[in-house]
C-alpha positions as CSV (number, residue, x, y, z in Angstrom):
1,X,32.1,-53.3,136.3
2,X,34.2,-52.3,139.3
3,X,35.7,-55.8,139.0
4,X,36.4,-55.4,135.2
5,X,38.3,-52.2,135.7
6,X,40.8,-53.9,138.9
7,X,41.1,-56.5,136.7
8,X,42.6,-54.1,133.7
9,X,44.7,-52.0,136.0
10,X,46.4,-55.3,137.2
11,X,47.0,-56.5,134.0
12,X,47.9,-52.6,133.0
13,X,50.6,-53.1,136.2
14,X,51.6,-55.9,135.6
15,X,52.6,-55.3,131.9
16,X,54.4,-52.1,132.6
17,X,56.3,-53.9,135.0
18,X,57.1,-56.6,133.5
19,X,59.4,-55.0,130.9
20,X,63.1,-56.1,131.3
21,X,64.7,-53.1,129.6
22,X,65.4,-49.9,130.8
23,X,67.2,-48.5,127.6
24,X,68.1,-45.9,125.7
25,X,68.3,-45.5,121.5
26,X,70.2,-43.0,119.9
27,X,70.0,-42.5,116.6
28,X,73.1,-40.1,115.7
29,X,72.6,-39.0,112.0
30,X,75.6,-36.7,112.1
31,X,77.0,-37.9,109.6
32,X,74.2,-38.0,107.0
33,X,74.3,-34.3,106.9
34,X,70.4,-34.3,105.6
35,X,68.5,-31.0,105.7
36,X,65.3,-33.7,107.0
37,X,66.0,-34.6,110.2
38,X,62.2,-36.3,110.8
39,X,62.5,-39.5,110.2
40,X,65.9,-40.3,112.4
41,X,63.6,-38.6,115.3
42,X,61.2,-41.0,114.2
43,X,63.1,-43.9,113.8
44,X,64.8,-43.1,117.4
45,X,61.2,-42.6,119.0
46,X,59.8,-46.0,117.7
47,X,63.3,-47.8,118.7
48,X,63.0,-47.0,122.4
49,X,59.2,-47.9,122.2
50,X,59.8,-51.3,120.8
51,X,62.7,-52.1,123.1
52,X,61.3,-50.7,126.5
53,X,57.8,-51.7,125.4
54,X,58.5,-55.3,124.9
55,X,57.9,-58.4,126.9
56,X,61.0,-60.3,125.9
57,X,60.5,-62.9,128.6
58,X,57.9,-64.4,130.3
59,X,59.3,-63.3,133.3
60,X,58.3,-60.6,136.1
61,X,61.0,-57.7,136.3
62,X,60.0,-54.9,138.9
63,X,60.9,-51.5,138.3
64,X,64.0,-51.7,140.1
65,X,65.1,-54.8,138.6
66,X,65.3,-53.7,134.8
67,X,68.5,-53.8,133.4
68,X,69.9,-50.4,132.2
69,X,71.1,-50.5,128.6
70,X,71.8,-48.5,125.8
71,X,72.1,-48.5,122.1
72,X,74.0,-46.5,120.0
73,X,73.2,-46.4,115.9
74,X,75.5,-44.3,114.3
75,X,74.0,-43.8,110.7
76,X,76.7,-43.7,108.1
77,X,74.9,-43.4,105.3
78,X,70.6,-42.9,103.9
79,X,69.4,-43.4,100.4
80,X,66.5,-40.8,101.1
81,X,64.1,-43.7,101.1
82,X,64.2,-46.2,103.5
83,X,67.4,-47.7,103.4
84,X,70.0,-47.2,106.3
85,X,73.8,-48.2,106.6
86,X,74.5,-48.1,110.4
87,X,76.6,-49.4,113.4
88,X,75.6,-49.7,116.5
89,X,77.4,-49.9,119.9
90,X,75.6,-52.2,122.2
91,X,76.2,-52.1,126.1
92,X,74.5,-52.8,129.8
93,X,75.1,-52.6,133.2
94,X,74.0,-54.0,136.7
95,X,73.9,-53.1,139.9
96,X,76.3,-54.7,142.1
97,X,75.4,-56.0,145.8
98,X,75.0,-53.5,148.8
99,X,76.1,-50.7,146.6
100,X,74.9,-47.8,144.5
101,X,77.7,-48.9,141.7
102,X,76.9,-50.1,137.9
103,X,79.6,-52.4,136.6
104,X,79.4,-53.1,132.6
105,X,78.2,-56.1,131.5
106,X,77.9,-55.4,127.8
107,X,80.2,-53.7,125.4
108,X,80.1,-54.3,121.8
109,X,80.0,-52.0,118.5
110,X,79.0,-53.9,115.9
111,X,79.6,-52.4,112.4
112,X,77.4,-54.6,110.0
113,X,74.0,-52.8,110.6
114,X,72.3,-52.4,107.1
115,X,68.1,-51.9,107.4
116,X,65.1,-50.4,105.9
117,X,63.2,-48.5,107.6
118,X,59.5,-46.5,106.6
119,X,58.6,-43.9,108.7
120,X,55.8,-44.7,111.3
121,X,55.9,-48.2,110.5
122,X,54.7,-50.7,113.2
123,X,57.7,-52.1,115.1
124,X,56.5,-55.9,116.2
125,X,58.7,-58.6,117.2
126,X,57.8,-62.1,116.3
127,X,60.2,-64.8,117.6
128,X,58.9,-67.4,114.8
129,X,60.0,-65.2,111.6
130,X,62.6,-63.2,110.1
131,X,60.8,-59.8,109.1
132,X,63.6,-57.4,108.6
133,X,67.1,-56.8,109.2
134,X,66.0,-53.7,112.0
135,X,64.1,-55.8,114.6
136,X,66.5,-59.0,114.1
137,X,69.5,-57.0,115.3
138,X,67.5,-54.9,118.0
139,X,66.3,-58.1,119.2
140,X,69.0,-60.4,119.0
141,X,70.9,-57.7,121.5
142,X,68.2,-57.3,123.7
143,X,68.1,-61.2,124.6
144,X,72.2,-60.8,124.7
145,X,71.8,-58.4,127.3
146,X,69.3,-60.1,129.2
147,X,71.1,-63.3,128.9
148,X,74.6,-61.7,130.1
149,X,72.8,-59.9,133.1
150,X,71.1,-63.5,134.1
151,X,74.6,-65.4,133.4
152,X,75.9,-62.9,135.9
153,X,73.5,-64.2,139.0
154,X,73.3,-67.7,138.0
155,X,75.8,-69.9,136.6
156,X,74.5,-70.8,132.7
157,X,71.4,-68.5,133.9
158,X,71.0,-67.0,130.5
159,X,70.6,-70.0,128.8
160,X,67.3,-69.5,127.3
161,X,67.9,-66.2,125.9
162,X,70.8,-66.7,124.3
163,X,69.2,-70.0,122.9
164,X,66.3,-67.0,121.7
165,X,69.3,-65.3,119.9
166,X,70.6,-68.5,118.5
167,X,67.3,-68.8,116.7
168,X,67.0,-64.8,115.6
169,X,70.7,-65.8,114.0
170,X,68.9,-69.1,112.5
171,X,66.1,-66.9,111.1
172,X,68.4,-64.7,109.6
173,X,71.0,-66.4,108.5
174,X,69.2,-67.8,104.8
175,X,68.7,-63.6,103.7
176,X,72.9,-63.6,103.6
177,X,72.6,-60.1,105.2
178,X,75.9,-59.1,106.5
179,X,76.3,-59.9,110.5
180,X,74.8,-63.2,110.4
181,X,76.9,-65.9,108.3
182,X,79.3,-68.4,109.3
183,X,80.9,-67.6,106.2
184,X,81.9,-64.0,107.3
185,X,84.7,-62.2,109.5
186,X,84.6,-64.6,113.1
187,X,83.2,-61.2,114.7
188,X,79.9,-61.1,114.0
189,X,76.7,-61.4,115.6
190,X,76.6,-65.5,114.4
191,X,80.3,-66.1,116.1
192,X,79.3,-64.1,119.1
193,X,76.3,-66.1,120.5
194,X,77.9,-69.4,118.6
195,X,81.0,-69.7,120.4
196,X,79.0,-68.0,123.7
197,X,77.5,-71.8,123.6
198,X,80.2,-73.9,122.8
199,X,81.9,-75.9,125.6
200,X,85.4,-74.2,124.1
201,X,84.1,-71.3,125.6
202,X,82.6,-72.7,128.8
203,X,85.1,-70.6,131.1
204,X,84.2,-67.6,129.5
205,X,80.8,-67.9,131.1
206,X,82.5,-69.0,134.1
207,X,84.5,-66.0,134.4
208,X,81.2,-63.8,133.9
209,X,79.3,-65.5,137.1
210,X,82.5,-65.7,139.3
211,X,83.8,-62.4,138.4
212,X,80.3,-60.6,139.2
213,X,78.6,-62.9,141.7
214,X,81.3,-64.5,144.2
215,X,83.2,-61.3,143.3
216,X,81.9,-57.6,143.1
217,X,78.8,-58.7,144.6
218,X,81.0,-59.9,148.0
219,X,83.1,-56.4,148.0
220,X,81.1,-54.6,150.7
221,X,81.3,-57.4,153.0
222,X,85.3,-58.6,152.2
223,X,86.8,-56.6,149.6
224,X,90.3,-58.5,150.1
225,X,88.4,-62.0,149.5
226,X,86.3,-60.1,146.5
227,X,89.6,-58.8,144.4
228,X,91.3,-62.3,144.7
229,X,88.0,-64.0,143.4
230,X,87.8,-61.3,140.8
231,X,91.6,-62.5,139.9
232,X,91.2,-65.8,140.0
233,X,88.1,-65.2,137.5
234,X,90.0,-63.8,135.1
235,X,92.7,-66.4,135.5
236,X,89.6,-68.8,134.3
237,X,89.9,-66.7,130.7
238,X,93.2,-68.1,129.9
239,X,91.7,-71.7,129.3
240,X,90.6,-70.1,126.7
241,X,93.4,-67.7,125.3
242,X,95.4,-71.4,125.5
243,X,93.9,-72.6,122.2
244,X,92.1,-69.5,120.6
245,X,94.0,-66.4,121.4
246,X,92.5,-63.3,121.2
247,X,89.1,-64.9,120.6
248,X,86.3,-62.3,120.2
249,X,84.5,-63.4,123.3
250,X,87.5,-62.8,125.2
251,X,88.2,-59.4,123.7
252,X,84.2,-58.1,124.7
253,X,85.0,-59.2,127.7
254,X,87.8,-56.6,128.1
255,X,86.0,-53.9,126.0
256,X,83.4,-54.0,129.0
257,X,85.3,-54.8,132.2
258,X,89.2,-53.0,131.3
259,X,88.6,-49.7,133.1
260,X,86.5,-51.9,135.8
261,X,89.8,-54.3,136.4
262,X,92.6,-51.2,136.7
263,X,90.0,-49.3,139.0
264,X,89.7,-52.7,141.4
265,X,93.1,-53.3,141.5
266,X,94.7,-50.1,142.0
267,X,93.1,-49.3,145.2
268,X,92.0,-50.9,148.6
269,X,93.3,-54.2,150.5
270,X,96.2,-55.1,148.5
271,X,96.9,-58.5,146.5
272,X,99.4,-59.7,144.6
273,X,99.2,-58.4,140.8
274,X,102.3,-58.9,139.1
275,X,101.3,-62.1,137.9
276,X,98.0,-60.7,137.3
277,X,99.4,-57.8,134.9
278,X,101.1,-60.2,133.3
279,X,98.4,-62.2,132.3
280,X,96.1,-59.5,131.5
281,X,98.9,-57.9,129.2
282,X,98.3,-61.7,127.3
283,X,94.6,-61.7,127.1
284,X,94.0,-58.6,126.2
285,X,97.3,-56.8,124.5
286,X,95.3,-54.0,123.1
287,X,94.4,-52.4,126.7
288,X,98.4,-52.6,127.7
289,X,98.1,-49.0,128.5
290,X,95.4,-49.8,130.9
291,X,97.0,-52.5,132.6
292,X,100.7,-50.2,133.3
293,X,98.3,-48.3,135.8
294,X,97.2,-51.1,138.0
295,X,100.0,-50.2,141.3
C-alpha cells in the first residue's frame, strides 16, 4: 500500500511538473456589454485549466523552466448561445542568461477568432482530430510558443512543435473557418507557421537563435560582444526583406523585440548604429518612431 501511494505522488509530481506553460487567459467581454457575465468567467476559468493543465510535450519542464505566456481574447461580439467572435493577442517570454530579465519572444494579435463555446464543457485536446475552432487556436499557439522558446536555445529546436501546429492547421484547414486557408489574407495562422518552415524563411529562425542565444544570453559576461551579435542578427533579417518585404514573419518579429532593440542600443558599451537604424527603418518602417530614439 505504502508503495502504491509513493508511486501516485511521483506520478502526481511528475505531472504537475511537467506542464510547459505558465499562462494566463483573459477573457475581456467589455465590449459585449451583457448583463450575464457567467459564462466569460467560465469560459476564462476552463481556458487557463486546459492551457496550464496540459502536457503538450512529452517532455519534463521543472517549475522554473515553464515558459510565461499570456493570452488575450477580446470578445467582440456573443449570440447569447454559444457562439463567440473574438481576437486574441498571443505573446511569451524567457528568461535570459545570469539575469532576472524577460525578453519577448511572442507577439501576435490575431483577429480571426470565431468559436462555440457551452458553458462547463469539457476542454480536451486531441492532436489526431479537429473538434472545434476554440481548442485548435488555443493549441496551435501553445505549440507556437513552445516552439519559439525552443528555437531560441537551439538552432531549429522547435521543430517538432511547430511541425504539431502544421498538423492543427491541416486538421483545420477542410472546415474553411477563417484563420486557417491558403486562400485567405497571407496573415493568418496557416502563413504564419507555413512560411516559419520554408527555407525562404530560414534566416528568420536564424535571427531568433543568434539574437537570443549568442546574444542576450552573452550580455552579463560581454555586453560589447552581445549588442554587435544582436546587430549582426538582425542584419540576418534582411535576406529576407530582399525578396519578400515586409513579410509577416518579419513584422512579428518587430511587434515582439522593437522596444527590446531601442532599449539595447541606446545604452551601455557603444557600437556603431547608424547603419543599424538604417536598416531597421527598412524592415520594419511602421516602428520608425522607435528607431529615432536609438543614440
Amino acid at each position: 500500500m505504502r508503495k502504491f501511494i509513493l508511486l501516485s505522488l511521483v506520478l502526481a509530481f511528475n505531472f504537475v511538473t511537467g506542464q510547459e506553460l505558465n499562462c494566463t487567459v483573459t477573457v475581456n467581454y467589455d465590449k459585449v456589454g451583457a448583463t450575464n457575465t457567467q459564462i466569460f468567467k467560465s469560459l476564462e476559468r476552463s481556458l487557463n485549466e486546459f492551457v496550464n493543465n496540459t502536457a503538450w510535450t512529452d517532455q519534463t519542464y521543472k517549475p522554473n523552466e515553464k515558459i510565461n505566456c499570456s493570452m488575450f481574447i477580446t470578445v467582440n461580439s456573443f449570440d447569447g448561445s454559444n457562439g463567440f467572435e473574438a481576437s486574441i493577442q498571443v505573446q511569451s517570454s524567457r528568461t535570459i542568461f545570469n539575469s532576472t530579465y524577460s525578453s519577448p519572444l511572442v507577439n501576435i494579435n490575431d483577429k480571426d477568432f470565431s468559436f462555440s463555446y457551452v458553458e462547463f464543457q469539457n476542454l480536451s485536446y486531441n492532436p489526431n482530430s479537429f473538434d472545434s475552432n476554440l481548442l485548435s487556436v488555443i493549441a496551435f499557439y501553445c505549440y507556437y510558443i513552445i516552439g519559439t522558446d525552443a528555437e531560441s536555445f537551439e538552432l531549429n529546436g522547435g521543430e517538432p512543435y511547430y511541425q504539431q501546429a502544421v498538423n492543427i492547421v491541416n486538421l483545420a484547414a477542410p472546415t474553411s473557418i477563417k484563420g486557417w486557408l491558403q486562400t485567405e489574407k497571407k496573415q493568418n495562422r496557416y502563413y504564419l507557421i507555413n512560411d516559419l518552415l520554408s527555407p525562404t524563411f530560414k534566416a528568420y529562425r536564424d535571427a531568433i537563435y543568434t539574437y537570443h542565444f549568442d546574444g542576450l544570453d552573452t550580455m552579463e559576461a560581454d555586453p560589447k560582444k552581445a549588442k554587435e551579435t544582436i546587430k549582426s542578427a538582425i542584419a540576418t533579417l534582411n535576406e529576407i526583406n530582399i525578396t519578400r518585404p515586409n513579410a509577416y514573419l518579419t513584422r512579428t518579429f518587430f511587434d515582439a523585440k522593437a522596444d527590446e532593440i531601442v532599449s539595447i542600443f541606446s545604452g551601455g558599451p557603444s557600437v556603431p548604429i547608424s547603419d543599424l537604424v538604417d536598416l531597421l527603418g527598412k524592415l520594419s518602417p511602421t516602428n520608425s518612431s522607435k528607431w529615432t530614439k536609438i543614440k
